[in-house]
VOBA-1610 file (N, C-alpha, C; in pm, whole numbers, padded with zeros to 5 digits, always signed):
BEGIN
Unk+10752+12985+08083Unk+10785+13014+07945Unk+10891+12915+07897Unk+10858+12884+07745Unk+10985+12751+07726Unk+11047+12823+07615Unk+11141+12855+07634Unk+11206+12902+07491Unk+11260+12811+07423Unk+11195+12793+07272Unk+11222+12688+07178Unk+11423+12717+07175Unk+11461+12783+07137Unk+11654+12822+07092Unk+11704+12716+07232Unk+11636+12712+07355Unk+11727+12627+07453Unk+11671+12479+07426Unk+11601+12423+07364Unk+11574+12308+07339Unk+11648+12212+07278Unk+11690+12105+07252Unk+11806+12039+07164Unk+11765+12011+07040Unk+11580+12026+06983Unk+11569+12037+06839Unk+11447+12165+06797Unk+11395+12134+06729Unk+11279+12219+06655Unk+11142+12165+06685Unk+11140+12043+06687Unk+10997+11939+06712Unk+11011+11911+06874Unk+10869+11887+06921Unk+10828+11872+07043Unk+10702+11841+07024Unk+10678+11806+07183Unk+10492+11783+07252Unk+10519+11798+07370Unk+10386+11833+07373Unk+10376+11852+07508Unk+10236+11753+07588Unk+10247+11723+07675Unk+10178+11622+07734Unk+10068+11719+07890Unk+09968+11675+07869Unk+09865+11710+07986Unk+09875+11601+08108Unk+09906+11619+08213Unk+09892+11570+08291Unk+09792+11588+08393Unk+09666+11467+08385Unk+09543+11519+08432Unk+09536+11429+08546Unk+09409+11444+08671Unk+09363+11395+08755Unk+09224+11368+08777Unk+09179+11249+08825Unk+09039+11244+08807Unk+09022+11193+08719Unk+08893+11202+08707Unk+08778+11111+08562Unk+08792+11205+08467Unk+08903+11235+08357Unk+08896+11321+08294Unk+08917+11223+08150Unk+08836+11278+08082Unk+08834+11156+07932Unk+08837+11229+07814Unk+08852+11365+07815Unk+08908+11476+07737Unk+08974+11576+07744Unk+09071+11659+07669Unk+09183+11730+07686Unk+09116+11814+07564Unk+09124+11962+07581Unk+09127+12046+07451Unk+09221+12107+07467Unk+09331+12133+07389Unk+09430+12212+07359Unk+09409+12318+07302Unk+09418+12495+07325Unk+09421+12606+07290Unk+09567+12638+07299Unk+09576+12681+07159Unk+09695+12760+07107Unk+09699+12953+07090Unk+09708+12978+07156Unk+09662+13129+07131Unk+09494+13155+07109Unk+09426+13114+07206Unk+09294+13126+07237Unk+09235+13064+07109Unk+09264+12978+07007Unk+09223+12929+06929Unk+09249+12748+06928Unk+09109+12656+06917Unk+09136+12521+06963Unk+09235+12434+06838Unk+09345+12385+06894Unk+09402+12332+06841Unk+09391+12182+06828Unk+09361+12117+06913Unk+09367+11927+06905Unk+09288+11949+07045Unk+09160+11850+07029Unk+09160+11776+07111Unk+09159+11580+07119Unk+09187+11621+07228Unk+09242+11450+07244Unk+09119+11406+07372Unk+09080+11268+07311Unk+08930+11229+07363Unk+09034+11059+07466Unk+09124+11053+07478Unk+09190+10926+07545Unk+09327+10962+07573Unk+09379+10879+07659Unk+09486+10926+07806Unk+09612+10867+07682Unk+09750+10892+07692Unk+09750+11026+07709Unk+09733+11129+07620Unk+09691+11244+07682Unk+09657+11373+07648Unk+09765+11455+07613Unk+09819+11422+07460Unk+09910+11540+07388Unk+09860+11628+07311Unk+10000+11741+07273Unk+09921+11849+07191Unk+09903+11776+07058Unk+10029+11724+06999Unk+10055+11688+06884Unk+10024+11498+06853Unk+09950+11477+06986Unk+09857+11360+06968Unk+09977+11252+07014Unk+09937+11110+07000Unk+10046+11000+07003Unk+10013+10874+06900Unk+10043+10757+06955Unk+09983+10635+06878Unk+10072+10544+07022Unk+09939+10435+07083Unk+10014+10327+07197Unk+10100+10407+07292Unk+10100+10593+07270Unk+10170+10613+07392Unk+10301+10672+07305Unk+10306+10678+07215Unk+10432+10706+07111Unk+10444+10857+07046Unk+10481+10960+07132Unk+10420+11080+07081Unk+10481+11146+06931Unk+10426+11213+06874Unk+10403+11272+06757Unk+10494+11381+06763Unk+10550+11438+06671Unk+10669+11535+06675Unk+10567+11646+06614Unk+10610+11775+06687Unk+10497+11887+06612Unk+10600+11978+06621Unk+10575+12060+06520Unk+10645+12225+06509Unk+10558+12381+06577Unk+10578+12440+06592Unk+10558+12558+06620Unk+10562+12683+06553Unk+10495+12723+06501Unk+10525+12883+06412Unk+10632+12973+06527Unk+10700+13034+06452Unk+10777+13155+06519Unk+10684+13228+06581Unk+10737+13278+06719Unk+10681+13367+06746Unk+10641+13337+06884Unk+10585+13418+06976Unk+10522+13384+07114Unk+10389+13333+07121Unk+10364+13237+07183Unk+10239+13139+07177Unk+10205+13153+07337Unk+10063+13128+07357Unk+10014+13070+07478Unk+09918+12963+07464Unk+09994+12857+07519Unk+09909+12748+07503Unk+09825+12722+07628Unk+09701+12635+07634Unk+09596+12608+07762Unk+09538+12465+07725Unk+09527+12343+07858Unk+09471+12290+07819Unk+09406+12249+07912Unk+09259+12234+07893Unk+09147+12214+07957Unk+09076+12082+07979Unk+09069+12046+08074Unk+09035+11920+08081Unk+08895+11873+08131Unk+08821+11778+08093Unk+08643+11723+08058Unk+08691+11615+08147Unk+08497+11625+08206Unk+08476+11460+08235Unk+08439+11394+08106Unk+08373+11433+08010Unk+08284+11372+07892Unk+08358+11429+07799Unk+08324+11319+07674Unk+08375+11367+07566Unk+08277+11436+07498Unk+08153+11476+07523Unk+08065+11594+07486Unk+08060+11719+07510Unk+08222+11704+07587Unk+08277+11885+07649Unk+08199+11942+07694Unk+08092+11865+07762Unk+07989+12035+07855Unk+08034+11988+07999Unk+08124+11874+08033Unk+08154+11919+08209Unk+08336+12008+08208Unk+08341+12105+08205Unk+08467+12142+08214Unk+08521+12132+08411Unk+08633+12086+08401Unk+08701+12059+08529Unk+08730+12138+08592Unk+08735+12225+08518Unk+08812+12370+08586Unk+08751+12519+08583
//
């Protein structure tokens, strides 16, 4: 659990750290798909050259999941 109040701001990402031939990431935010990302690396709030993206969070308790593909046609799931 990450509690946003111990963090030093309001904005964040979070990064997938995958293994294998994996060439897609879907991000679920409370069982609902939030971003997926089809190239390495695999953030929630995306990047540019590796430069990640600042994202906010609604109040409240979240569960995030992220699932990782061989294909970017999402029918081999890894897990």
């Amino acid at each position: 659990a990450i509690e946003l109040t111990d963090l030093p701001g309001t904005k964040l990402n979070v990064r997938a750290e995958v293994m294998g031939l994996v060439t897609s990431v879907v991000f679920k935010l409370n069982d609902r798909t939030f971003q997926t990302q089809n190239a390495a690396p695999f953030a929630l709030f995306s990047d540019r050259d590796g430069d990640y993206k600042e994202g906010m969070l609604p109040v409240g308790s979240h569960v995030l999941t992220a699932t990782p593909y061989t294909r970017r046609s999402l029918f081999t799931p890894l897990c």
